[in-house]
KEVEX-384697 format. One record per residue (C-alpha): residue in three letters; x, y, z. Coordinates in steps of 0.05 Angstrom, whole numbers, padded with zeros to 5 digits, always signed. Layout:
N
ALAXYZ;...
***
This chain:
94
UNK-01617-00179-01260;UNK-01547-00176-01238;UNK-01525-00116-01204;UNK-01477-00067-01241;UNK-01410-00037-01211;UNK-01449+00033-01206;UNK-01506-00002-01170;UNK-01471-00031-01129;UNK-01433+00035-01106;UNK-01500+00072-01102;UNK-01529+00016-01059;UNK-01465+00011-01011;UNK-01459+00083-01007;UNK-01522+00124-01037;UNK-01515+00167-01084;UNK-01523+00248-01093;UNK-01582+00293-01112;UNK-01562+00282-01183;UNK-01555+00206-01174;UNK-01480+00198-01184;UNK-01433+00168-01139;UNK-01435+00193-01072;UNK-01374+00235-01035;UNK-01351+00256-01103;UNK-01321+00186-01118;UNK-01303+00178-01193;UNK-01321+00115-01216;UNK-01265+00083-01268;UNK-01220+00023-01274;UNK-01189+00011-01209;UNK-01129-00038-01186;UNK-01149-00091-01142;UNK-01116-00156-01112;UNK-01157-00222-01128;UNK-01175-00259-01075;UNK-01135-00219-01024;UNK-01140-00224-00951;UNK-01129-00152-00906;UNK-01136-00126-00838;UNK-01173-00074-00816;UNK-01175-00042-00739;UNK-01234-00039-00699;UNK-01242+00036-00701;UNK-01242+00038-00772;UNK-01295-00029-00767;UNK-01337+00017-00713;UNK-01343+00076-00770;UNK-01402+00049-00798;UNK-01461+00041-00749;UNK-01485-00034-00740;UNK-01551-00024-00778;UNK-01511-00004-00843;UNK-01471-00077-00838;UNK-01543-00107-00832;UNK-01569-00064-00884;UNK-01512-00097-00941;UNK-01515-00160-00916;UNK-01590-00166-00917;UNK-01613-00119-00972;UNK-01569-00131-01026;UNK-01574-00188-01081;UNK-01507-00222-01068;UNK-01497-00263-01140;UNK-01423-00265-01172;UNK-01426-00201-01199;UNK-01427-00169-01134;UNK-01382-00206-01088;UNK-01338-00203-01144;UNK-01343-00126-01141;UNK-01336-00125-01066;UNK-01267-00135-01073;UNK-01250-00072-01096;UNK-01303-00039-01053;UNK-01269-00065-00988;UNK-01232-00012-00996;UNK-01280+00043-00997;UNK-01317+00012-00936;UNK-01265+00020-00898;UNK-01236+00087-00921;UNK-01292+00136-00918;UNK-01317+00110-00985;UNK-01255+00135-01023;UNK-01229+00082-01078;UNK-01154+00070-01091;UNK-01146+00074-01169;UNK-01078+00040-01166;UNK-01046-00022-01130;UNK-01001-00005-01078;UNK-00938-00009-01120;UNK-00964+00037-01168;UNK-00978+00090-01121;UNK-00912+00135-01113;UNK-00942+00160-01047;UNK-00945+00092-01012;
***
């Protein structure tokens, strides 16, 4: 079975005692940039501990669905798990 957007999240991030998504992240339509490339610095890289890379890239079924999904959850790995709902243009605070 192909993995959801929500079981993706949970699986990237866990989940709460009630099984929502973690870190009180609302889960809703979200801009993202096809096929983007970014850069991220090494501190923000070094956040997560190695085993948690090694836990994704081993544990997880990686089928379209969620590698297409990782592109908007980029984000959220690298920014404490918080999702940007809007491109960058459409934020008025960027």
């Amino acid at each position: 079975a192909e993995l959801g957007f929500e079981d993706l999240h949970r699986l990237l991030f866990g989940a709460g005692e009630d099984g929502e998504a973690a870190e009180g992240v609302q889960l809703g339509e979200f801009g993202f940039y096809c096929c983007s490339q970014f850069m991220v610095h090494r501190d923000r890289v070094h956040r997560r501990p190695r085993e948690w890379y090694l836990r994704v890239s081993e544990d997880i079924p990686w089928e379209h669905c969620a590698t297409s999904y990782m592109e908007v959850f980029w984000h959220a790995v690298f920014n404490d798990g918080a999702l940007h709902e809007q491109k960058r243009q459409e934020r008025p605070a960027v």
